[in-house]
C-alpha positions in Angstrom: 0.0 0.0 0.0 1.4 3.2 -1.0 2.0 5.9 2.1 -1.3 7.6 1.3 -4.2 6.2 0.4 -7.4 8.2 0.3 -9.6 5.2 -0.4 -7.8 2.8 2.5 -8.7 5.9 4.7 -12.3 5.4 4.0 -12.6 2.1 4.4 -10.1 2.4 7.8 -13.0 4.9 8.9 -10.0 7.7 8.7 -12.0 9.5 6.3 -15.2 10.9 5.3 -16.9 8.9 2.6 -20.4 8.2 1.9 -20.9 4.5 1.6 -23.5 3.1 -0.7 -22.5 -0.5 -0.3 -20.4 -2.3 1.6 -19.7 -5.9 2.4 -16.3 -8.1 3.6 -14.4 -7.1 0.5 -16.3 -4.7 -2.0 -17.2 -1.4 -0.9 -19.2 1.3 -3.2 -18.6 5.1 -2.2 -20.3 8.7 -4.1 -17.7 9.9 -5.4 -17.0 13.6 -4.9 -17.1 14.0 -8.3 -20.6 15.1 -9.8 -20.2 14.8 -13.5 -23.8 12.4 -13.7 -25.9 12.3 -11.5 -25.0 9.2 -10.4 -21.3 8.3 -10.2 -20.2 6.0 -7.7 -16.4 4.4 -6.9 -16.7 0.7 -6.6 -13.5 -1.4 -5.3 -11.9 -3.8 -2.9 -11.4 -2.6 0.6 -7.8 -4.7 0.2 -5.8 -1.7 -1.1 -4.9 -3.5 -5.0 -3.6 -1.7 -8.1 -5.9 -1.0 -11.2 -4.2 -3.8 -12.6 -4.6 -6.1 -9.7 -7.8 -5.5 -9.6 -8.5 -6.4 -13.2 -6.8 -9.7 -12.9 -7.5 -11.0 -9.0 -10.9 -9.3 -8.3 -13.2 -8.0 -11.2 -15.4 -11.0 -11.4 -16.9 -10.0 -7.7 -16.4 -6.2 -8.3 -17.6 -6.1 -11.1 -20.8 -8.3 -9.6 -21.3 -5.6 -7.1 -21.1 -2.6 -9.3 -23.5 -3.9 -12.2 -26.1 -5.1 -9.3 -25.8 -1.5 -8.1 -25.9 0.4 -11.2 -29.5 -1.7 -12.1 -30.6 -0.5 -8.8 -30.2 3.0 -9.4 -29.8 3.6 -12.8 -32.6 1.5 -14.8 -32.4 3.1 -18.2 -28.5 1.9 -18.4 -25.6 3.1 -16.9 -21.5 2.7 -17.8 -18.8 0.5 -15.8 -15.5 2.3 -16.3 -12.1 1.6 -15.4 -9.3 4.0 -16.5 -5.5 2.6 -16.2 -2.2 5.1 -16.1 -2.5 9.1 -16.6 -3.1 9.1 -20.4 -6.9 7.7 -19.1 -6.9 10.1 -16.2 -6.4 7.3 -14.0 -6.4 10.2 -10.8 -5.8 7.7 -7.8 -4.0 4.4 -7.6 -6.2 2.1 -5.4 -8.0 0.0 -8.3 -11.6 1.2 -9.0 -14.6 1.0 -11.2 -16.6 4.0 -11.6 -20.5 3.5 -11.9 -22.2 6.3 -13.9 -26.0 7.0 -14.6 -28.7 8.4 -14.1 -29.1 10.5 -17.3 -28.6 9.7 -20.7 -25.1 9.9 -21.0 -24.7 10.8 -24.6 -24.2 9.5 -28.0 -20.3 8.1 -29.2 -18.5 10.1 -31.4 -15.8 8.7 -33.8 
């Protein structure tokens, strides 16, 4: 774990963070960002890499996230994972953001 951790903090209860799920090794929090109306952080509560998390843990993150995303987003919502700085990948501990809650636009190419 690095020396800072802003997520380990909110699971540790060292931080502020407003938990929308929780169990022994997933947690969801709001994120402070407020892009969507929904957009939630899901990830381990075990510190892990964005990598790590991708190999050892998506299958019950991912779980998590989708079940709360239907919850609170039934017209659709987007499962995104951003890896390194060119993807603005802002903070280390391994995360899936959940985002919904509007139409979130058409793809342009």
């Amino acid at each position: 774990m690095p020396s800072y951790c802003v997520f380990c903090n909110i699971v540790a209860g060292r931080e502020p963070g407003s938990i929308v799920y929780e169990d022994d090794d997933v947690i969801v929090i709001q994120n402070i960002l407020r892009w969507v109306p929904v957009m939630l952080l899901a990830m381990t509560k075990q510190h892990t890499t964005q990598s790590e998390l991708w190999d050892d843990h998506i299958a019950k993150v991912g779980q998590v996230a989708a079940k709360i995303g239907r919850q609170l987003c039934p017209g659709g919502f987007r499962l995104v994972s951003n890896f390194g700085y060119n993807a603005m990948q802002s903070q280390e501990h391994g995360h899936l953001h959940i985002l919904g809650g509007e139409f979130l636009g058409h793809y342009v190419g």
